[in-house]
Structure formats: C-alpha cells, structure tokens
N, C-alpha and C positions, 0 to 999 in steps of 0.2 A: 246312586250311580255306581258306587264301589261295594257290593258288601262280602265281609269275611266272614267264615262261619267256623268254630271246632279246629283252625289252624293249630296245626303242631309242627314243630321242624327240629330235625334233629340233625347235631353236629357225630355221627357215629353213632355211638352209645350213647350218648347224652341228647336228652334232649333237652331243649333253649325256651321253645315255646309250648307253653301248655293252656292247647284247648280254647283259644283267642279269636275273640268275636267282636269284629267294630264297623263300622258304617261311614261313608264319606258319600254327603247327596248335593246334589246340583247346586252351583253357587256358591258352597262352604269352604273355606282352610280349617280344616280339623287339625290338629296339633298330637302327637304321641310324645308323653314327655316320660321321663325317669331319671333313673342313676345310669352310670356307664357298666354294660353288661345286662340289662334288661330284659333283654330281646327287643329293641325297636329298629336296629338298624338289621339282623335279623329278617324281621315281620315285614321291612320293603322288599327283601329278596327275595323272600317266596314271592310276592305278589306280584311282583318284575320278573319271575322265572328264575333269576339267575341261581337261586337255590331251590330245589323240589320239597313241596311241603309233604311231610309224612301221613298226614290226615288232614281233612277238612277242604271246606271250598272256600275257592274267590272267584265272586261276579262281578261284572264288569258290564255298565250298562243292558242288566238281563241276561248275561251269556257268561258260562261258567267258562274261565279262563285258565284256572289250574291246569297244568299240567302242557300248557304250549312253550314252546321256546321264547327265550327271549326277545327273539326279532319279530315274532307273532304278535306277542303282548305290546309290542311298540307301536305297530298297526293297527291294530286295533284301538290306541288312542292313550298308552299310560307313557310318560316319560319317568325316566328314574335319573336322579344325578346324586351320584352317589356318594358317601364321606371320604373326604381326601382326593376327590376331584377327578382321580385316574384319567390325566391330560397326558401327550406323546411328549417330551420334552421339546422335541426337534420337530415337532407339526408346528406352523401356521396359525394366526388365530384363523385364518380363512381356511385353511384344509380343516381344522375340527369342526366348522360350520358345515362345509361340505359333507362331511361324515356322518354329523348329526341326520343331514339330512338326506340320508340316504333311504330310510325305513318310512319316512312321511309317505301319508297314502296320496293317492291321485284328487283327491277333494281337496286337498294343505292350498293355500295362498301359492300364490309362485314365487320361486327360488328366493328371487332377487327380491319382493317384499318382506317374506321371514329376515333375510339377511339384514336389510335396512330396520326394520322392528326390534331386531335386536341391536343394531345398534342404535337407536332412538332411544332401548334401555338404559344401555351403557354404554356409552359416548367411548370413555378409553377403550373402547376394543374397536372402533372404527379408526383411531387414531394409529394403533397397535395392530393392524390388521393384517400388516405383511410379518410381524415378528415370532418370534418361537417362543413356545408357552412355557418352555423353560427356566427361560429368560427374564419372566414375566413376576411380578410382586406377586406375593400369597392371594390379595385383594381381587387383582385382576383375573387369575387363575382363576377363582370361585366365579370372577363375573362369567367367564368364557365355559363355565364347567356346567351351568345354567342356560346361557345362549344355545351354547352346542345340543344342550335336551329340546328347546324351543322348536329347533331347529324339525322337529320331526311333527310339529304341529300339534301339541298334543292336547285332550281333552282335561286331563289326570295329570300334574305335575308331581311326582314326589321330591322332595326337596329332605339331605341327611344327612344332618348338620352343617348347614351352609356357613354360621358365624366361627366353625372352630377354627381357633389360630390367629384370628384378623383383630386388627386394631377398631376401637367402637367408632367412631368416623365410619369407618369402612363398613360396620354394621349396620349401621345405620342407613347407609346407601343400599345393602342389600334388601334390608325390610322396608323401605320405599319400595324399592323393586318389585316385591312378593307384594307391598299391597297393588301396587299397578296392575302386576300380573292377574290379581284375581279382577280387579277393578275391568280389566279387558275379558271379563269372562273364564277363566281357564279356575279349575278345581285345584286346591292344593291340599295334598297331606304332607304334615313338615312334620319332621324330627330333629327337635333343636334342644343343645345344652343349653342355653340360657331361656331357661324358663320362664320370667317375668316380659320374657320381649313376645317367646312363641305366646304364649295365652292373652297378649294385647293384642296379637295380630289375627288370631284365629274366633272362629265363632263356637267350635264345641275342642273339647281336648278329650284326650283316654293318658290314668297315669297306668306306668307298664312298672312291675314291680316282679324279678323276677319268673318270667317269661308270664305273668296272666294280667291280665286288666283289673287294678284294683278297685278306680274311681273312675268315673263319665258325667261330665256334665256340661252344660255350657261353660264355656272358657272366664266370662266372668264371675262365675260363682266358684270356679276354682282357685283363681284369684282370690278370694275371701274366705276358700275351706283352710281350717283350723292345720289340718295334717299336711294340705299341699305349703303351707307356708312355713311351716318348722322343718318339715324334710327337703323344701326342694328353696323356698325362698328366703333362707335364714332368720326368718322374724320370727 
C-alpha cells in the first residue's frame, strides 16, 4: 500500500533522514520506533507532504505521491495526526470534526456516519462535543486529535505518538482504539515512545536509529531481539 524508497529530508544543512526505505501493505499496523530525535516523526512529514523530502520516492497505493501538497495527500487516502495534537484551543469538538472533514473525497461514508463512528470510538467526545478543545484534558484532546484525522475517511492512518503525556488508563483506551481501528479495516503506521505497547499492537516494526532503519522485522521477534530490548525495553 505505502512504499518509501531512498527518503532523505533535510532540516537546511543538516540532514535527518538518510536514504530510508520501508513498506506498510494492506491490513498491517507497522510500528517506527527509536529514541527521541531519530527521524520518525520527521519520516511522517515527508510522507504527509507537510515537509518536502530532498530525495527518494513515496507511493501510495501504486502512485507516486512525493512531491503534492498536503491537502492532495489527504485525498488520496493518508491521514496524519500529528505529535502534540495541534488542536484550535477555541474550536469545538464539533468544528474540528468539521475540519477534519473537509478533504474526505466524495466515496467517504456521509458526514453524519464518520461523525457518529467516531464517537462510537470515544464516547467522551460526544458527551464534549459542544466544548473547546482547550478546555479539554490531555486524554481527550489526543482522542479528538485522532477523530478529527478519521474524519477525512482515510485508507492510511498515521498515528505520532499518540500516548505522550497521558496517564496509562488513558493509554490503554487509546490502543483499544488503534486495535478497533485496524480491526474496521483502516492501515496504521504508528510512531510511539512506549515501545513494549507499539510492537504488541503492530504486526511488522522498523527501529530508526539516527535518521536510517537499522532493524525490520516482525513486531514479535522484535520483542525478543537482544538489542531491541537493552536499548529500547530496559531488560
């Protein structure tokens, strides 16, 4: 469904990503895990547009996508929700639903379905649905930061770092969510700090080490390599 090939992306002078090649196919949550500084949160940008990658391709179901805007990329089926949620403080849960769904192509469910599905997800944001996202607990912000990507129908979820900040209750409701979500069909590539949760939920991982892919493998043998567990899982 997704493949990257030779990405590189540079912040100026420096470049972050060096030469990054991975694959997310029909059905799977792939997982990109590391340290903080990596390049994962990075490597969603280019793919989402919102940063131009300096070399290399991304395809997207057969069709090279590099180099469209980000509202293109939306259309064509990739949702991106990004770390730190970039919610309006003074928006609505309903106006950022609205928002979301503004880029959904003409095939999406209608309106008022997505809107009800998403809160079938998460209940508190139907309860919360006239208030300001402001206003709103870290928890619920994350839920509504997630809704709002749904909201454009997407094939291709990326999810980048959804658990940081949040109380494990609240994790735990998120990664219910993320298995739903795949559960209803929808591709997820996730970039998440807490390692031991992304590689239970995913079926393949890539470790990012330094802007290059150092390890690939299925998510539970990563869970049992030697190096993934001293460096990322303290054992």
């Amino acid at each position: 469904m997704l493949k990257v090939r030779g990405l590189r992306v540079r912040y100026g002078q420096r470049e972050a990503v060096h030469g990054l090649d991975l694959e997310v196919r029909a059905g799977e949550i792939v997982t990109l895990v590391g340290s903080n500084g990596a390049g994962k949160t990075t490597t969603l940008k280019a793919i989402s547009g919102v940063l131009r990658a300096s070399a290399g391709t991304v395809e997207f179901e057969g069709r090279r996508i590099d180099g469209l805007p980000p509202h293109a990329i939306i259309e064509r089926g990739i949702a991106h929700v990004p770390e730190g949620r970039l919610l309006f403080k003074d928006m609505t849960v309903l106006e950022h639903l609205e928002l979301g769904a503004i880029r959904a192509p003409r095939s999406a469910p209608a309106y008022r379905d997505r809107v009800q599905r998403a809160f079938e997800l998460f209940p508190k944001l139907e309860e919360r649905k006239d208030q300001r996202a402001g206003t709103m607990s870290g928890g619920e912000q994350q839920m509504l930061a997630i809704a709002r990507g749904l909201m454009s129908a997407p094939k291709l979820l990326m999810l980048d770092e959804p658990s940081l900040g949040l109380a494990p209750i609240v994790v735990d409701t998120l990664a219910d969510a993320i298995r739903n979500l795949h559960a209803a069909g929808i591709v997820i590539l996730l970039v998440e700090q807490r390692v031991d949760m992304a590689l239970r939920l995913a079926d393949r991982g890539y470790v990012v080490e330094t802007g290059r892919i150092v390890l690939d493998d299925r998510a539970e043998a990563l869970l049992e390599n030697p190096r993934v567990k001293e460096a990322y899982l303290g054992v």
